[in-house]
VMD Tcl script that builds the backbone (N, CA, C; Angstrom):
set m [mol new atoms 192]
animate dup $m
set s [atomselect $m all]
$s set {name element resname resid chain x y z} {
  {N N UNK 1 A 0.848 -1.169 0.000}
  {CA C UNK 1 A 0.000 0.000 0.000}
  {C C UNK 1 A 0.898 1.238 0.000}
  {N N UNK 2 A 0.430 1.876 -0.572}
  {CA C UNK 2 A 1.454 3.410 -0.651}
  {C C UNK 2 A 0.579 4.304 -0.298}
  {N N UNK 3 A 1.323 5.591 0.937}
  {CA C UNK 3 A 0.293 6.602 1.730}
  {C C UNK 3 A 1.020 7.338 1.579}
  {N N UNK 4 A 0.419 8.784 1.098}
  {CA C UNK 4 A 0.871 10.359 0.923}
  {C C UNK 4 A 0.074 10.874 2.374}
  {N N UNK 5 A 1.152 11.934 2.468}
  {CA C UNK 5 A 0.555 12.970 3.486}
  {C C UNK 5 A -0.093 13.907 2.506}
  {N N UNK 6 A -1.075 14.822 2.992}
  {CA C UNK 6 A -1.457 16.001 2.741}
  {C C UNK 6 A -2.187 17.347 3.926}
  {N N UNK 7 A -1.224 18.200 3.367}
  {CA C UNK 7 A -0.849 19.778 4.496}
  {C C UNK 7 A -2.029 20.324 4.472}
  {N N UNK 8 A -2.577 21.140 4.965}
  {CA C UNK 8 A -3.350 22.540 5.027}
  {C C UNK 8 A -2.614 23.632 4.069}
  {N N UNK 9 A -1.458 23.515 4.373}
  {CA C UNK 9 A -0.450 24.449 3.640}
  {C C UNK 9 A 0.171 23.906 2.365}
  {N N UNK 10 A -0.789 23.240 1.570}
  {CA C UNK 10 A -0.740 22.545 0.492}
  {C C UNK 10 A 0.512 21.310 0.118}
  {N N UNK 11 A 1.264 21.359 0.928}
  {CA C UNK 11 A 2.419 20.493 0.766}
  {C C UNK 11 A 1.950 19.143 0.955}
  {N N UNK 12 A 2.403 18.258 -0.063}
  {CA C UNK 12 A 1.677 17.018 0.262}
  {C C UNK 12 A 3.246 15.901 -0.345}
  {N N UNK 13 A 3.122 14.525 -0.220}
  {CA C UNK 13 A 4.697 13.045 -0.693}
  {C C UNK 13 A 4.208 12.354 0.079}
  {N N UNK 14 A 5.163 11.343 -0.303}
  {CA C UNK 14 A 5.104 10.432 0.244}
  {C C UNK 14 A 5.041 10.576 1.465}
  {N N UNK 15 A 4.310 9.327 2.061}
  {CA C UNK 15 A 4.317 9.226 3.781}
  {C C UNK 15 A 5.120 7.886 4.500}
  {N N UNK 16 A 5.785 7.387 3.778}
  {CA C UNK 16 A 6.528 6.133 4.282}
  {C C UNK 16 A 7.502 7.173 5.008}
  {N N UNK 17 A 7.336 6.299 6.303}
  {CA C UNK 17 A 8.547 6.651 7.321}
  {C C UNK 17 A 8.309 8.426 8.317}
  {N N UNK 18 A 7.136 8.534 7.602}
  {CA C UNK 18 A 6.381 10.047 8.499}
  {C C UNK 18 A 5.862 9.386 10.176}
  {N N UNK 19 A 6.445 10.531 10.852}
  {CA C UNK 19 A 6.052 10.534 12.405}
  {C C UNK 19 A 5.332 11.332 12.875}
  {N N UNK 20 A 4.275 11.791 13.559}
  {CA C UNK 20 A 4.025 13.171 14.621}
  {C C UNK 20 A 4.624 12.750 16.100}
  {N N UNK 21 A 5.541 14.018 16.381}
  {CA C UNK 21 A 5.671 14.372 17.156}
  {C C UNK 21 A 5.027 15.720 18.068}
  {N N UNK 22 A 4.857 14.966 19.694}
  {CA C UNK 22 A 4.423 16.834 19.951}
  {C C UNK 22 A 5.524 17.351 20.627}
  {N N UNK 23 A 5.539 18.273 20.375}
  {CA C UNK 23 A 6.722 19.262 20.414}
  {C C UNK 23 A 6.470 20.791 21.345}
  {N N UNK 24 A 5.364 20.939 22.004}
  {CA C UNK 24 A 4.947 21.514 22.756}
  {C C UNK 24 A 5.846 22.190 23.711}
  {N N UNK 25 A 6.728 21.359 24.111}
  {CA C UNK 25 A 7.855 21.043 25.549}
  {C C UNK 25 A 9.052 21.582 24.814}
  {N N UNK 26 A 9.273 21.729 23.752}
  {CA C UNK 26 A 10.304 21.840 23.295}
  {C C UNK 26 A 11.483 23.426 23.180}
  {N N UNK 27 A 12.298 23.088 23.655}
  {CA C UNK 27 A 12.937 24.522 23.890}
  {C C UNK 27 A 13.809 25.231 22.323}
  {N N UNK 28 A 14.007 26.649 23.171}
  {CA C UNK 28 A 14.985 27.221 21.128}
  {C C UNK 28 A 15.786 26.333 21.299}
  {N N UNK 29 A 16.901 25.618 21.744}
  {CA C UNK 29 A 18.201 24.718 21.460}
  {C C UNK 29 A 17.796 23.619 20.811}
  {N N UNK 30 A 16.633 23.112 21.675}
  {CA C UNK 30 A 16.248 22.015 20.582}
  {C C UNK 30 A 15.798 22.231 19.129}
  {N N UNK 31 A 14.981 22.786 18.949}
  {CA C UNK 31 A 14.305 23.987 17.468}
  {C C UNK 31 A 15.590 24.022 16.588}
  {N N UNK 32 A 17.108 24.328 17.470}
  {CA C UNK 32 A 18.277 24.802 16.801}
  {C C UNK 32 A 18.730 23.617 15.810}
  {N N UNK 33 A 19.010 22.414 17.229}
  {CA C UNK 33 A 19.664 21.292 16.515}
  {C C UNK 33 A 18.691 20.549 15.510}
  {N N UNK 34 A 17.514 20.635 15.638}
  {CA C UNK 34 A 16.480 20.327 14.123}
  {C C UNK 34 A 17.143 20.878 13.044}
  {N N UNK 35 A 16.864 22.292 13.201}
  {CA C UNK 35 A 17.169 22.995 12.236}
  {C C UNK 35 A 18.799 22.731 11.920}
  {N N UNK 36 A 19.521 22.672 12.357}
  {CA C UNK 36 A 21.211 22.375 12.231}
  {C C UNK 36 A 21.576 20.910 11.823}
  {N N UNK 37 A 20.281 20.106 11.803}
  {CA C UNK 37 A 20.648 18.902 11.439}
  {C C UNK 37 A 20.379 18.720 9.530}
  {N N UNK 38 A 21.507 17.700 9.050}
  {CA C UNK 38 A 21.271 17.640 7.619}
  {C C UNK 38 A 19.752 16.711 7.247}
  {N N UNK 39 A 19.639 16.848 6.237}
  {CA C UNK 39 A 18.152 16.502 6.281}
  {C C UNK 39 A 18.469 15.103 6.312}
  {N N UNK 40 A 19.353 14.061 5.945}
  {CA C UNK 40 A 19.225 12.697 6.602}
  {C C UNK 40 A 19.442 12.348 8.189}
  {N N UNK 41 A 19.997 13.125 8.882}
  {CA C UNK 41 A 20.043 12.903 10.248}
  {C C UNK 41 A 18.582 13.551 10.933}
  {N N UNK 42 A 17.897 14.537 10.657}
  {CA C UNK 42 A 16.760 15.533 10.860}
  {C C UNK 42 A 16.114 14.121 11.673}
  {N N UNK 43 A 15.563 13.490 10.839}
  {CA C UNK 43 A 14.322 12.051 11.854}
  {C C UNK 43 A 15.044 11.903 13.156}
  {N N UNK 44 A 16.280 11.328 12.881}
  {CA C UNK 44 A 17.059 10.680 14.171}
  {C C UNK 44 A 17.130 11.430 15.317}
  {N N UNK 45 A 17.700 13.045 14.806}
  {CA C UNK 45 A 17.749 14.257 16.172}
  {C C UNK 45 A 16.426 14.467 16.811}
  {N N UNK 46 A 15.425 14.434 15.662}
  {CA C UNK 46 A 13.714 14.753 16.604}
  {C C UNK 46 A 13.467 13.513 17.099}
  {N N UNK 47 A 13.807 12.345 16.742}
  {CA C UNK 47 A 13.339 11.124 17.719}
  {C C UNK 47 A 13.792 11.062 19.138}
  {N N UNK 48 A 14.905 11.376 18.885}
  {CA C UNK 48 A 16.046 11.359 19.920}
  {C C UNK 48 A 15.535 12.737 21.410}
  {N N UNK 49 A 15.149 13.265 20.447}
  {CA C UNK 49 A 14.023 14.710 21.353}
  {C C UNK 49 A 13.437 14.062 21.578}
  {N N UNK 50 A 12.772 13.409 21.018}
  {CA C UNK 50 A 11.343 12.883 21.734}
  {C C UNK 50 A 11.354 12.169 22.763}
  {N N UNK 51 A 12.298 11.393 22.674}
  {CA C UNK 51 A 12.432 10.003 23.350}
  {C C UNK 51 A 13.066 10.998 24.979}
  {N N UNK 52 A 13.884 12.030 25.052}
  {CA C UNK 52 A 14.351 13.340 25.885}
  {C C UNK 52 A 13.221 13.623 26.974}
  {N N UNK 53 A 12.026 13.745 26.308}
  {CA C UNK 53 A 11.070 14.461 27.021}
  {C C UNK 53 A 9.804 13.066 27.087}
  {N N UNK 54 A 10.392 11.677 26.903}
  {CA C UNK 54 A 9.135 10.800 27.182}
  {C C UNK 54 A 8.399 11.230 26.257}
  {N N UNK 55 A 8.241 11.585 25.123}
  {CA C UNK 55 A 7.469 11.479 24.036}
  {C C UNK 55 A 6.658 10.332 23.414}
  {N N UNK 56 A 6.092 9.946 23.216}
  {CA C UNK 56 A 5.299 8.453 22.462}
  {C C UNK 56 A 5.148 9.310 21.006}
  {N N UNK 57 A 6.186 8.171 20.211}
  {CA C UNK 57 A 6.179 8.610 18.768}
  {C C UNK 57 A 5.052 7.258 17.781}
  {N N UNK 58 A 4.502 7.403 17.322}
  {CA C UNK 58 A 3.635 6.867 16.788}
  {C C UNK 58 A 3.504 6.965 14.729}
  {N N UNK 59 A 3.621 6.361 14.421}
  {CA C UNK 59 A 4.282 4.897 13.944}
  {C C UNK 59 A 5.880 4.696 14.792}
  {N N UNK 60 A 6.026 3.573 15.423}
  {CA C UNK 60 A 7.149 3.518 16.037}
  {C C UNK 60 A 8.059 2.737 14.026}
  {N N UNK 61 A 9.353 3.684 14.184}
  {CA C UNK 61 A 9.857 3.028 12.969}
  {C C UNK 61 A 11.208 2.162 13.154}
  {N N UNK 62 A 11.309 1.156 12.179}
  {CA C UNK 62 A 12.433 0.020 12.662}
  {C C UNK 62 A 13.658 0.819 12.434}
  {N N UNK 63 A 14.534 0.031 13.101}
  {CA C UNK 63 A 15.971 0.880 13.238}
  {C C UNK 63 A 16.374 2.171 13.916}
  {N N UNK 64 A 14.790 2.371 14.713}
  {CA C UNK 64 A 15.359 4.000 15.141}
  {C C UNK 64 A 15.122 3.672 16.941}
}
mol reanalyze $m
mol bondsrecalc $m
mol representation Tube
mol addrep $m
């Protein structure tokens, strides 16, 4: 089966390997290292947040 996301803000792709996180808790340093991360490391640093603040990430994904 193949699943696209689709935005409010019209942006829509593929959805293999998409997470929500809430991010509510989240401070500027963290915001920083998102943003400072290359876009293949980007998943790993916000999981890694998440997992920081007891987050429940949902689809849990293999290898991470």
């Amino acid at each position: 089966m193949t699943k696209h996301y689709f935005a409010v803000d019209g942006n829509f792709g593929n959805a293999e390997g998409l997470v929500t996180i809430d991010t509510s808790d989240w401070a500027d340093d963290e915001w920083f290292a998102i943003d400072d991360a290359s876009d293949s490391d980007r998943i790993r640093v916000a999981l890694e947040l998440a997992e920081s603040h007891d987050e429940e990430v949902q689809p849990k994904l293999p290898g991470f």
